[in-house]
C-alpha beads as a LAMMPS data file, in Angstrom:
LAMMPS data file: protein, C-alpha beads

228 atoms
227 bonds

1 atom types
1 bond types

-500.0 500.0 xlo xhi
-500.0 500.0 ylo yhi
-500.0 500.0 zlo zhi

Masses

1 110.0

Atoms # bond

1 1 1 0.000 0.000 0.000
2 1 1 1.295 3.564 -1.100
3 1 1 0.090 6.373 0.829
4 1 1 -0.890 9.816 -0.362
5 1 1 1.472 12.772 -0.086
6 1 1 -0.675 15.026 0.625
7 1 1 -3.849 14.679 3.077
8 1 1 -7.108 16.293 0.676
9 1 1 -10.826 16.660 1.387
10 1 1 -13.011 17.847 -1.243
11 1 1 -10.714 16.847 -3.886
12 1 1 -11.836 16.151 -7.395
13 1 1 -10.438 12.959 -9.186
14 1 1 -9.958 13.066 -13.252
15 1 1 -9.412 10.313 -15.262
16 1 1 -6.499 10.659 -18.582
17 1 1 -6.709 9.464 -21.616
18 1 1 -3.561 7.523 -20.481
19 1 1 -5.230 5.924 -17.643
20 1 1 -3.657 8.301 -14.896
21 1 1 -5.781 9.686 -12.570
22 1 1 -5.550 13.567 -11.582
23 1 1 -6.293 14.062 -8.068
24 1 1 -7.153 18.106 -8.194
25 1 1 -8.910 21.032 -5.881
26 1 1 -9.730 20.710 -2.029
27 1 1 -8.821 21.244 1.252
28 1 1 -6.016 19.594 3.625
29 1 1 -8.677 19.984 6.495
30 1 1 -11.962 20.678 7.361
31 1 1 -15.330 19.158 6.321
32 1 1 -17.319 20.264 3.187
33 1 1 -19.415 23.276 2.859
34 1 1 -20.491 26.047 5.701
35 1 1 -16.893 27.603 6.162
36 1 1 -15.249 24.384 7.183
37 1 1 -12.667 23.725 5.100
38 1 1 -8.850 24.441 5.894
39 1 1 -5.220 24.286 4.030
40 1 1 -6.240 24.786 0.779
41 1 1 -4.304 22.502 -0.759
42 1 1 -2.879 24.457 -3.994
43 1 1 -0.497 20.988 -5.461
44 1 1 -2.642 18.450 -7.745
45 1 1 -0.783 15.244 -7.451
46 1 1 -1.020 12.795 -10.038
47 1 1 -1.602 8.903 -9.442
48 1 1 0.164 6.418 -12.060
49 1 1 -1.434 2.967 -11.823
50 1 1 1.606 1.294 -13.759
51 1 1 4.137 2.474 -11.665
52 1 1 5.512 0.005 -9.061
53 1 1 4.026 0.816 -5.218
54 1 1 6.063 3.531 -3.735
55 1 1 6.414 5.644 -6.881
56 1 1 2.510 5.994 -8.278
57 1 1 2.309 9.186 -6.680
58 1 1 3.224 12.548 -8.178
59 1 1 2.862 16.203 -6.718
60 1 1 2.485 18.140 -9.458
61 1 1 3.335 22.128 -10.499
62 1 1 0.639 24.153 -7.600
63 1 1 -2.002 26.935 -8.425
64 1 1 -2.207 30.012 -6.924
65 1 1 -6.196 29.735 -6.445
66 1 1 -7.994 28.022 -3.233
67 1 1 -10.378 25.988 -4.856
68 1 1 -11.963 24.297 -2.158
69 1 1 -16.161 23.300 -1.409
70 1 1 -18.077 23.383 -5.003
71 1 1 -15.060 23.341 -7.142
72 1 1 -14.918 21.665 -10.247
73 1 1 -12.762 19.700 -13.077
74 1 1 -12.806 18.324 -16.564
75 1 1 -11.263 16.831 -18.993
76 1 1 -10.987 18.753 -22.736
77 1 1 -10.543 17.247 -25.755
78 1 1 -6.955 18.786 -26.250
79 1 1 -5.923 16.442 -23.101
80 1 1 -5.614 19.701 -20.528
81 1 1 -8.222 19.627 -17.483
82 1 1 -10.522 22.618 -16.883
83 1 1 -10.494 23.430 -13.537
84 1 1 -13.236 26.470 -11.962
85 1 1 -15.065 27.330 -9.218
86 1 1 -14.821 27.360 -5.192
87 1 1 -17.672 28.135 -2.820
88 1 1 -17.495 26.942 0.797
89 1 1 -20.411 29.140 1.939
90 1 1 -24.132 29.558 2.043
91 1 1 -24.276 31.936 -0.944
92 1 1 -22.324 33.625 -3.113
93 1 1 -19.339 35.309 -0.817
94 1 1 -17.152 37.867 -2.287
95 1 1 -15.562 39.778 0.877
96 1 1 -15.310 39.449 4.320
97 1 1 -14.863 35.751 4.587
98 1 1 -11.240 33.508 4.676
99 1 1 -12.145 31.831 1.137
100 1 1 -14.099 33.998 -1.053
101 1 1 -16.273 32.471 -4.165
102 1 1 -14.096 32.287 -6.979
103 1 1 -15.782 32.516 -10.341
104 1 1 -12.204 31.940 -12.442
105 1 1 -11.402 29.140 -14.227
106 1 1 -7.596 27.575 -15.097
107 1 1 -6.271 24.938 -17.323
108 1 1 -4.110 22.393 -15.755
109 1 1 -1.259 21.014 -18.332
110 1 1 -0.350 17.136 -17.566
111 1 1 3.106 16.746 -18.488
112 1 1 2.265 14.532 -21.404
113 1 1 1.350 17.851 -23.013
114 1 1 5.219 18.899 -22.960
115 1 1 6.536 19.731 -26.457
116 1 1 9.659 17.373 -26.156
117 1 1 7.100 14.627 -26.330
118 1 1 5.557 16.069 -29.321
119 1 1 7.223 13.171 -31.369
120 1 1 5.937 10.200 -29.247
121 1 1 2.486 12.116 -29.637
122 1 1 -0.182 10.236 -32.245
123 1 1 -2.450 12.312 -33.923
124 1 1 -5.988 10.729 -35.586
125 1 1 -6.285 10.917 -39.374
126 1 1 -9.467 8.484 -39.167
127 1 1 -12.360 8.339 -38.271
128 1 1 -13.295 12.004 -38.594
129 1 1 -14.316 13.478 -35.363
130 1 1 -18.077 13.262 -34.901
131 1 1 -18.439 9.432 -36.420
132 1 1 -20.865 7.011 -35.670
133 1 1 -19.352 3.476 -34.079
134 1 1 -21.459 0.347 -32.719
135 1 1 -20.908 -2.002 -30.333
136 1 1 -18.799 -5.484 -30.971
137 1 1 -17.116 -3.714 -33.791
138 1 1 -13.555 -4.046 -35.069
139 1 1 -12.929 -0.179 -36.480
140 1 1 -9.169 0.628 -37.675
141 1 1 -7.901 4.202 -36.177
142 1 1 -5.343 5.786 -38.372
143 1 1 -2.617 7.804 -36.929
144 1 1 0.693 9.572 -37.674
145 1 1 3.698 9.273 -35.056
146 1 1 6.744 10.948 -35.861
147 1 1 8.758 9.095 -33.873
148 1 1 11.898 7.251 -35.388
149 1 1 11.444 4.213 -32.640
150 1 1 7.330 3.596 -32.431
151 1 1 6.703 1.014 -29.748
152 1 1 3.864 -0.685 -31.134
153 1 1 3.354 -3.075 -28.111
154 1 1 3.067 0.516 -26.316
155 1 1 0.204 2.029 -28.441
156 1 1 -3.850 2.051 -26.869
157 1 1 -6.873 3.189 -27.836
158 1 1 -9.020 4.396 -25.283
159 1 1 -12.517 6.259 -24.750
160 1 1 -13.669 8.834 -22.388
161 1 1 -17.116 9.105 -21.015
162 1 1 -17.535 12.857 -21.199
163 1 1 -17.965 14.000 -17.209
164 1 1 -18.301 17.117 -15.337
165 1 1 -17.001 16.369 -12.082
166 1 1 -18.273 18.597 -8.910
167 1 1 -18.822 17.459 -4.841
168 1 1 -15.506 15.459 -5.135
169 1 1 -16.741 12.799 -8.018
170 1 1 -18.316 12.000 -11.241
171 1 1 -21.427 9.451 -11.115
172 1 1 -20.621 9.587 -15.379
173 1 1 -16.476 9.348 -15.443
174 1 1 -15.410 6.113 -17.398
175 1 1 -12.426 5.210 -19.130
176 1 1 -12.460 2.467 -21.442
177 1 1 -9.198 0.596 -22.959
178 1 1 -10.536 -0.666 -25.942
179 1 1 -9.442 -3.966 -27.340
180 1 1 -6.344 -3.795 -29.782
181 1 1 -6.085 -6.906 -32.583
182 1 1 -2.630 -5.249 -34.077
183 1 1 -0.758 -2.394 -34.712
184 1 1 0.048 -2.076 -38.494
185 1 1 3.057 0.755 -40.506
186 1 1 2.085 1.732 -43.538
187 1 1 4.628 3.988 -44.862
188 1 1 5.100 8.044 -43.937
189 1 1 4.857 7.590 -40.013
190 1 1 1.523 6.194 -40.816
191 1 1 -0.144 3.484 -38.429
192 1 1 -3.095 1.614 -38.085
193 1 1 -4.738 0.546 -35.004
194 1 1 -7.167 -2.397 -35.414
195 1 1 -9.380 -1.954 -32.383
196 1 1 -12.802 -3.510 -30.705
197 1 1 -15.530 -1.374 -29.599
198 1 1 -17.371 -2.404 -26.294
199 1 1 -19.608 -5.259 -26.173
200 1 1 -22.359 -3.824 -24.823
201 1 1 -24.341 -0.948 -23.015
202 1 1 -23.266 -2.591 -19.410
203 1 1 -19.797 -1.742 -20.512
204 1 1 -20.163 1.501 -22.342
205 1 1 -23.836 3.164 -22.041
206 1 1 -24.536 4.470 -25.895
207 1 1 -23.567 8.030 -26.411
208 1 1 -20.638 10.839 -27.597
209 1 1 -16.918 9.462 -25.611
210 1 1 -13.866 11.304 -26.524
211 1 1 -11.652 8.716 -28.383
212 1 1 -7.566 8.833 -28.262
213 1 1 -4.826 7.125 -29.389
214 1 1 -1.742 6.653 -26.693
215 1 1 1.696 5.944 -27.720
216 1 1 4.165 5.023 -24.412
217 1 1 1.838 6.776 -22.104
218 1 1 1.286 9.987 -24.539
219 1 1 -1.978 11.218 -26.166
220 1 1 -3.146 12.537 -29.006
221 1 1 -6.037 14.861 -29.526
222 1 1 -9.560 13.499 -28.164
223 1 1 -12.053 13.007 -31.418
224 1 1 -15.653 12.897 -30.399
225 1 1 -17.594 9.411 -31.886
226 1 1 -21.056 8.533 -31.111
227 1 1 -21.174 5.047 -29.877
228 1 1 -24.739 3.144 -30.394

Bonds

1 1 1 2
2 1 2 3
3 1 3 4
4 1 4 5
5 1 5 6
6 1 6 7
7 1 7 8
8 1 8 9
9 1 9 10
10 1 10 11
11 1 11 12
12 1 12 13
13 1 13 14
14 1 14 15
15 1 15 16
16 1 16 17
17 1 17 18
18 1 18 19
19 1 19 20
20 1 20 21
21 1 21 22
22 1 22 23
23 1 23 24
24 1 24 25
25 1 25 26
26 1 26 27
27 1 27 28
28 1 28 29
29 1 29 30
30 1 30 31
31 1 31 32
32 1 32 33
33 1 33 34
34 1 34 35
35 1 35 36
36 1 36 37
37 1 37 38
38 1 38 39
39 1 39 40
40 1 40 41
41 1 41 42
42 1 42 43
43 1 43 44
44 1 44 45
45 1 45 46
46 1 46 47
47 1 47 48
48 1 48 49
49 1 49 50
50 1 50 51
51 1 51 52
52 1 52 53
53 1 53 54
54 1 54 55
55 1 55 56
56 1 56 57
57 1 57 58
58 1 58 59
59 1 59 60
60 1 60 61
61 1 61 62
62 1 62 63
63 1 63 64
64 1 64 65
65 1 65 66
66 1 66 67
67 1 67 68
68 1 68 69
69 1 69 70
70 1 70 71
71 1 71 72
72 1 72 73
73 1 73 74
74 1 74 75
75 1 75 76
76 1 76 77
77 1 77 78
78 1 78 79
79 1 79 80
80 1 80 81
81 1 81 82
82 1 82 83
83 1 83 84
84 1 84 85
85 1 85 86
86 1 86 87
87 1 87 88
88 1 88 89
89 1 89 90
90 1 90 91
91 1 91 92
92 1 92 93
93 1 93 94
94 1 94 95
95 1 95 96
96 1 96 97
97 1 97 98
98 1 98 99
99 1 99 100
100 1 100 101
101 1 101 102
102 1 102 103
103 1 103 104
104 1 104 105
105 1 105 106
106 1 106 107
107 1 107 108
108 1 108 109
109 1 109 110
110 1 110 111
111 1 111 112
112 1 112 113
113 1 113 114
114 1 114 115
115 1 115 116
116 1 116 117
117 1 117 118
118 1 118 119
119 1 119 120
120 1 120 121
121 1 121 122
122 1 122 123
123 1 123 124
124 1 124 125
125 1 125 126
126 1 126 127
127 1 127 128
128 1 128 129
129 1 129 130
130 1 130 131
131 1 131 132
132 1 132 133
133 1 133 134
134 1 134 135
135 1 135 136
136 1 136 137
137 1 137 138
138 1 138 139
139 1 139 140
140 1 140 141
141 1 141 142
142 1 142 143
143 1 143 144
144 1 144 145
145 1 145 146
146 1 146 147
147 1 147 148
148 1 148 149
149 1 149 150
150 1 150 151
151 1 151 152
152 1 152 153
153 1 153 154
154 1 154 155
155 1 155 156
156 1 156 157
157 1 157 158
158 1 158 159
159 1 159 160
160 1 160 161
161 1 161 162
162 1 162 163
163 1 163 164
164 1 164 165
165 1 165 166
166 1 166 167
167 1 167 168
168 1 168 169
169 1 169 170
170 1 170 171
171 1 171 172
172 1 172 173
173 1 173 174
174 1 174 175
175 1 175 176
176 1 176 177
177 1 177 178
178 1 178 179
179 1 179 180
180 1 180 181
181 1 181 182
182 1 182 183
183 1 183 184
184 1 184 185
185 1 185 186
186 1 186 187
187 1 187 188
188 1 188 189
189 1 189 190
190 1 190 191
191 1 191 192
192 1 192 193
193 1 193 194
194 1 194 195
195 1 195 196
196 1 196 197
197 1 197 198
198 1 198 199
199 1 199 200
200 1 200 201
201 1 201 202
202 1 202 203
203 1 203 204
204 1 204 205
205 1 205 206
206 1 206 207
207 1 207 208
208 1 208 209
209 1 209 210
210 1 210 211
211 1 211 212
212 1 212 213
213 1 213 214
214 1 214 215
215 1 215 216
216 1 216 217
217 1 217 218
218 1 218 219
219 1 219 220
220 1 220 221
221 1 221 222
222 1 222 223
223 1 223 224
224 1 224 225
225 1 225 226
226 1 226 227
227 1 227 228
């Protein structure tokens, strides 16, 4: 067992399209709501499921923002989390109180978005954004990695269940690794991706997701498909 590094109530929890989990927002003390909350804590830490136990935790860059009781976070198609809000009161409290409502909103950058992994990044050539997939399908996603040393064993397609998340979870947040049959070059940095939709509704309930392409733990750009 790995423990936190950093104690958090009222934290929201973000899942990546690399599987990674953003632990973001809330308080190091306190209780929610009703001016309870303490230690804001201002570091997001970031939670790697792959990594062996005593290294899955990461504190990552801090904001300069409280954002404790009624914040928010969510993931954009460009891979960056939008992050707003902050209300630990009654109503709407502007002065006179230790954590005032905060009506901003930030973008928090994972460090997969750093250019010097720009050439480990895929990007989708097909499907076009806003296609229609079904269930128990084999669909081939097209891509173009720069990179002189592709890993194919180390390339995923995944799909995110579009979520707003707000009172510390998401009752909609899913993230689905879809199956891959093979991982095929064909020519100019071009790959296909032979991969299996979800079997059913149980798995995947029928709507938009936000598909991406990983290569060694990067993303591309999310494409919206409409799975029914």
């Amino acid at each position: 067992m790995e423990t936190m590094p950093l104690a958090r109530v009222m934290g929201d929890m973000i899942l990546l399209p690399n599987g990674n989990v953003l632990l973001i927002n809330g308080a190091g003390s306190g209780t929610a709501g009703w001016e309870q909350g303490r230690d804001p804590v201002l570091s997001p830490v970031l939670y790697q499921p792959d990594n062996n136990i005593g290294s899955r935790f990461e504190v990552q860059n801090p904001t300069t923002i409280p954002r404790m009781y009624h914040s928010t976070a969510a993931l954009l198609r460009d891979g960056r989390v939008l992050v707003g809000g902050s209300n630990p009161h009654a109503f709407y409290n502007f002065t006179g109180v230790l954590f005032p409502t905060e009506l901003s909103l930030e973008a928090f950058s994972p460090a997969y978005l750093d250019a010097k992994f720009d050439k480990l990044r895929p990007t989708i050539i097909a499907p076009k954004s806003m296609s229609g997939i079904r269930y128990r399908k084999k669909y081939t996603i097209q891509v173009v990695i720069n990179s002189d040393k592709v890993d194919e064993s180390l390339v995923s397609v995944t799909m995110f269940a579009p979520a707003f998340n707000t009172h510390s979870f998401s009752m909609n947040q899913r993230l689905l690794v879809l199956g891959k049959e093979k991982v095929t070059a064909v020519g100019n940095s071009i790959y296909n991706i032979e991969a299996m939709t979800p079997k059913s509704g149980n798995l995947a309930p029928s709507g938009f997701y936000l598909l991406f392409a990983v290569h060694q733990g990067i993303p591309s750009q999310g494409i919206w498909v409409r799975l029914h």
